[in-house]
N, C-alpha and C positions, 0 to 999 in steps of 0.2 A: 744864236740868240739866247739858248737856256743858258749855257754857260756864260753868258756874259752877264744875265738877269744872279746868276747863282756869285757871279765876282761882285756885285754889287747888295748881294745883302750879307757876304762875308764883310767887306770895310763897314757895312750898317752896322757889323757885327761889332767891331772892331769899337764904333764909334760908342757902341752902345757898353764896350767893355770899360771905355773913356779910353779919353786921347791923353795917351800919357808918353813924355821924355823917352827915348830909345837909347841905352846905354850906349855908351862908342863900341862896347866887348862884350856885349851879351847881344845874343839874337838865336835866329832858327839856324841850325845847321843841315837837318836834314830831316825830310820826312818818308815815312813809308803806307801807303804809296805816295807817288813826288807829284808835288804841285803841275798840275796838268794832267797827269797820267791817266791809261786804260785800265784796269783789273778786268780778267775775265771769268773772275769766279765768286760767290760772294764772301763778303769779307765782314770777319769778327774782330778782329784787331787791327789799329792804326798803332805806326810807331814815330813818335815826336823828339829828335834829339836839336838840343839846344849847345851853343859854345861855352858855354861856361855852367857852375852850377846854381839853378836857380830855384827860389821858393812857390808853389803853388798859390794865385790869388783865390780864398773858395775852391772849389773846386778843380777849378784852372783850366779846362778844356769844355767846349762846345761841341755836337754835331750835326750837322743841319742832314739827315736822311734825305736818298730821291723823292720821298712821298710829301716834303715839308717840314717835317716834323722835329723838332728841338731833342736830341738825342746828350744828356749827361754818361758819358764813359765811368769807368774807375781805371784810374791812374796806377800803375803799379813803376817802380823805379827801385833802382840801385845805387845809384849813386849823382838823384839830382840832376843829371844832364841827358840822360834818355827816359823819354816817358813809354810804357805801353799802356796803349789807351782799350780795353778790352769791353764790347759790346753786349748786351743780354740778348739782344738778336742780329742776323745778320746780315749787312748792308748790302741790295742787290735792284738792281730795276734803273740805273740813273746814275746823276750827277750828285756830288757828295763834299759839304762843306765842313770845315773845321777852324775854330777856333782856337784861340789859347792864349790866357793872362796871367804873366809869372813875375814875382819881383828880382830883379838880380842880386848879387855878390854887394854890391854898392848901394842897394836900396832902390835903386831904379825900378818902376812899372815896363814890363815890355807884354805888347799884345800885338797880334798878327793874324792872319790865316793865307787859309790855302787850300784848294780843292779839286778833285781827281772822279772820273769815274767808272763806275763800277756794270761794265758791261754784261749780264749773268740775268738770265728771268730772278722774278721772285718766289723761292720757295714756296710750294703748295702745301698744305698742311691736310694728309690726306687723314679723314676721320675715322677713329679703330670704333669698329662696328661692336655695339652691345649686345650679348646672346641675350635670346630671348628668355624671358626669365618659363623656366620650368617649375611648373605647380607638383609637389610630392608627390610620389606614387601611394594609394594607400592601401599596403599590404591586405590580403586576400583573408579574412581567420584561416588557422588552420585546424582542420577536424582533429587531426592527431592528438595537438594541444589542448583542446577542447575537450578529449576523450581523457584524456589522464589528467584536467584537472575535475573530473566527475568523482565525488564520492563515493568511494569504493561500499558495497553491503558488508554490514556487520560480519564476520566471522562467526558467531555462534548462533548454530543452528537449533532453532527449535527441536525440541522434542519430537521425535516420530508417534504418529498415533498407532504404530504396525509395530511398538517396540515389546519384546515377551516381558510377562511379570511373571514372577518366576511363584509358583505356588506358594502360597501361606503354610509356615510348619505345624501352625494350629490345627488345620486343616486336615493333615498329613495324619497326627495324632488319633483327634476323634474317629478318623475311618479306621484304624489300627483297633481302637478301643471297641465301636462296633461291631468288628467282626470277631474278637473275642467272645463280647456277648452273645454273638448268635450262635457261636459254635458250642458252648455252655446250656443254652435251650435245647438245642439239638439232641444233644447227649444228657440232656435232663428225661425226654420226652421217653427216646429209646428205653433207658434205665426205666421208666415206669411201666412201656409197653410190656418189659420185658416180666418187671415184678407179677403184671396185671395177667398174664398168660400163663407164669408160673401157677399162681393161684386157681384159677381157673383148671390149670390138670390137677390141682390138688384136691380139688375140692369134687370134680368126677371121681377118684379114683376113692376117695370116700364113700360117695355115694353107693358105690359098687360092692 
């Protein structure tokens, strides 16, 4: 029943392509995968070849996905008579319709389809897990660093108050001069004693 519901909105396809003259010498020659067929795996590329070489209408190809969904191919060819029709995603879960409206060699419209399916689950799209975001560690100071950016103390030392001052030469002098003087009195004194004693026996020995 799906595939007979799926053959009937390919000719909807068809009609909606417009119904246009089918050249005597142009037509489908083969597709891959072929009209009816099973695929067992999923499928990114269809390949469309035609008898003769023909010109793309628009775009030129249809895909009806198992989900419903209006699928646009990009067409890549070499020389006009085989198309690869290549997927952004890839066809799996279902029954799988296609189009395709091409002008001929002679000008003719030629449109058709044809539809196969593709036996394969649908890819699971499994989600890559976010790390949890980690908040900065915030390094510890370090004393060390801390220590040698301290201002190192002045290098010059005060003055000791225990430092010797070394005696004054004025000083040195005057005690020099000093003790000249005293030794001058000294021997002044004597010198008189001595005169004072003389006289005194002189002055006895007169008396006598």
């Amino acid at each position: 029943m799906k595939r007979l519901s799926l053959l009937v909105v390919v000719l909807l396809g068809t009609i909606a392509f417009g119904a246009r003259p089918v050249s005597a010498h142009t037509g489908l020659d083969y597709s891959l995968p072929s009209d009816g067929s099973v695929v067992g795996e999923p499928l990114d590329e269809i390949t469309v070849a035609f008898t003769e070489p023909v010109t793309l209408v628009g775009n030129g190809f249809q895909v009806l996905d198992p989900q419903g969904e209006v699928v646009l191919p990009t067409p890549i060819t070499d020389d006009d008579m085989v198309f690869r029709l290549i997927l952004d995603a890839p066809l799996a879960g279902g029954e799988v319709g296609v189009l395709y409206e091409v002008t001929s060699a002679d000008g003719h419209v030629v449109s058709g389809g044809f539809s196969f399916v593709v036996d394969a689950p649908v890819p699971t799209t499994v989600p890559t897990t976010v790390p949890a975001t980690v908040a900065p560690t915030t390094a510890a100071p370090d004393p060390t660093a801390a220590t040698s950016t301290t201002a190192a103390p002045s290098t010059t030392a005060a003055p000791s108050s225990t430092e010797t001052i070394a005696p004054s030469t004025s000083v040195a002098e005057t005690d020099d001069e000093g003790g000249g003087n005293a030794g001058l009195i000294i021997a002044g004194a004597v010198g008189v004693a001595i005169v004072a004693a003389g006289f005194v026996l002189f002055r006895g020995r007169t008396a006598g």
